[in-house]
N, C-alpha and C positions, 0 to 999 in steps of 0.2 A: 840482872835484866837480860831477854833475849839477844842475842844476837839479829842483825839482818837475816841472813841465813837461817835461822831458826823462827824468826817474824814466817817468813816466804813460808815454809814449811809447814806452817799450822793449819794453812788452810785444805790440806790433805789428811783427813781425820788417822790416816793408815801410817803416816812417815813424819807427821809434825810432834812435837814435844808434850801434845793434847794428848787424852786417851777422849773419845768421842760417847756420850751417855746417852744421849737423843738424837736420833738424826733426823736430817733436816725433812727427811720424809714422814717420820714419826710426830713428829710438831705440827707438820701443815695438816695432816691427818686429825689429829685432837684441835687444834684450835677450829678448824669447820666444824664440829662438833659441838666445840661449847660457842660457836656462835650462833650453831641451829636452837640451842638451848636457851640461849638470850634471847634470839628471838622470840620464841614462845614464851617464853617468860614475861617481854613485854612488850605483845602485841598490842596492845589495850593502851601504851601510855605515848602515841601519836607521837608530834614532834620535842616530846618533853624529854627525850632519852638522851643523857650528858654521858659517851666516855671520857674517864678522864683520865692522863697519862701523868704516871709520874716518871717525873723527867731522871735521867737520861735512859734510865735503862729499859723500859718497856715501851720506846719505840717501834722498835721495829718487830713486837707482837701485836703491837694496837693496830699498826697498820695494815696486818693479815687482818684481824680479829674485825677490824672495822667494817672489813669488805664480807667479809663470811656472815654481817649480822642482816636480814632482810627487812630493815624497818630505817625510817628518817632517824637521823642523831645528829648531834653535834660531838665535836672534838675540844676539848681543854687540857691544858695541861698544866702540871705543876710541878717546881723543880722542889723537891728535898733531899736534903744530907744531913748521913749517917757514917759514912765509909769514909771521904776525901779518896786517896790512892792507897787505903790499906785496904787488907784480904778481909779486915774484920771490922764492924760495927765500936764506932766510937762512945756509943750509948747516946749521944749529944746528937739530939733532932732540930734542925732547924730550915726553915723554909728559906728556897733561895730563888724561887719566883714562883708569883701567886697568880690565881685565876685572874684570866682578863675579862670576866660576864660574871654578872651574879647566878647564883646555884638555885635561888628559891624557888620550891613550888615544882621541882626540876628532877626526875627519876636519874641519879647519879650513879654511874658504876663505873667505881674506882679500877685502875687497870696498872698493876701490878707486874714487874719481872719476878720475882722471888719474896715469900714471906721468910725469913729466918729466925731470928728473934722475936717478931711479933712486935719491938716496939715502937720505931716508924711508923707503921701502917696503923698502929693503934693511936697512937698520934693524931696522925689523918684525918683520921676516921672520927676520930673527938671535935677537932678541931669543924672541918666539915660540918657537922651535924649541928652546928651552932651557928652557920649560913641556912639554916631554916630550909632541906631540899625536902620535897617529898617524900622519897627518900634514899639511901643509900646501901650499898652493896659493894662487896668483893671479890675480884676476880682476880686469880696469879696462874701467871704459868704456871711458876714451880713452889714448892714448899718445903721444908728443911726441917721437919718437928722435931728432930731431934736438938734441935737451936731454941727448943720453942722459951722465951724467958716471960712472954706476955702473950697467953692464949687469944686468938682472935680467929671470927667465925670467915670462911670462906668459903664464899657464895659458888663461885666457879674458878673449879681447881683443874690444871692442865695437868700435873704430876708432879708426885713424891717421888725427895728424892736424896741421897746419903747426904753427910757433913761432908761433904768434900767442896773446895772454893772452885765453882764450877763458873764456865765463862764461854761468851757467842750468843747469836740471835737475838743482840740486847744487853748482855751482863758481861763487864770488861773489867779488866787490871788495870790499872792508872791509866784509864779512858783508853784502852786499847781492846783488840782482837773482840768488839760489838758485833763487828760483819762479820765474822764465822756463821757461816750457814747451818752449824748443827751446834748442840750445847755438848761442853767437852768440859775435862779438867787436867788438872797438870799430870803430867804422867810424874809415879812417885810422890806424888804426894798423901 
């Protein structure tokens, strides 16, 4: 585990323990984009537009992504695990808090930190569609195809990007370093 001193340090993309992949200007840059792209997408479906946030880690892109989208929506979220405090997917999905409103009838789009695997969000996305929404969609920051063990389609993609356990802006190590302003991974790894 980090040190203090090496904690402190990470939020300096140039002298912390991170090497820096995305910067935090390069993100804000692409998420207005695919929120100008949602828009358009679904001007037509009035106050029926659900994003939904899977918890924890596409926080704090939803929360850009929400403001960048120029139409009524609601907000929902949902907590699933896959990881616990490892770098890697346990294979074992289970939801660990569900929608507080019903979905039907309801243009959903799912809101994603990272696809890796595919088998979560395929998961989800099963699960979901048996809440009867109008329908559904996906949207990730980032994506890992080279992870990919269960193809799934992505509606709106922020960027591809290596096998490396990348972390900030939402995607953390045993619930840490979320608030990193740009997406980084470890140096040396």
């Amino acid at each position: 585990m980090l040190s203090a001193q090496q904690k402190a340090s990470a939020f300096d993309p140039h002298g912390g323990p991170f090497k820096e992949l995305l910067s935090a200007e390069t993100i804000a840059a692409r998420v207005a984009e695919m929120g100008k792209q949602i828009t358009e997408d679904h001007r037509d479906h009035g106050e029926d537009l659900v994003l939904l946030s899977v918890l924890k880690g596409s926080v704090i892109f939803i929360a850009d992504l929400c403001r960048a989208i120029a139409l009524p929506l609601s907000l929902e979220f949902i907590g699933i695990a896959s990881y616990g405090d490892e770098t890697k997917s346990s294979g074992v999905v289970r939801i660990t808090s569900d929608l507080t409103r019903p979905i039907e009838g309801k243009h959903v789009i799912v809101v994603e930190d990272i696809i890796d695997t595919g088998l979560t969000v395929h998961y989800l996305m099963h699960n979901l569609r048996t809440r009867r929404p109008a329908s559904v969609s996906l949207c990730s920051l980032l994506h890992k195809p080279s992870r990919t063990a269960r193809p799934v389609d992505i509606d709106y993609l922020g960027f591809t990007v290596p096998d490396q356990f990348v972390l900030g802006y939402g995607l953390d190590v045993a619930q840490q370093f979320r608030n990193l302003p740009y997406i980084g991974y470890f140096d040396g790894e």
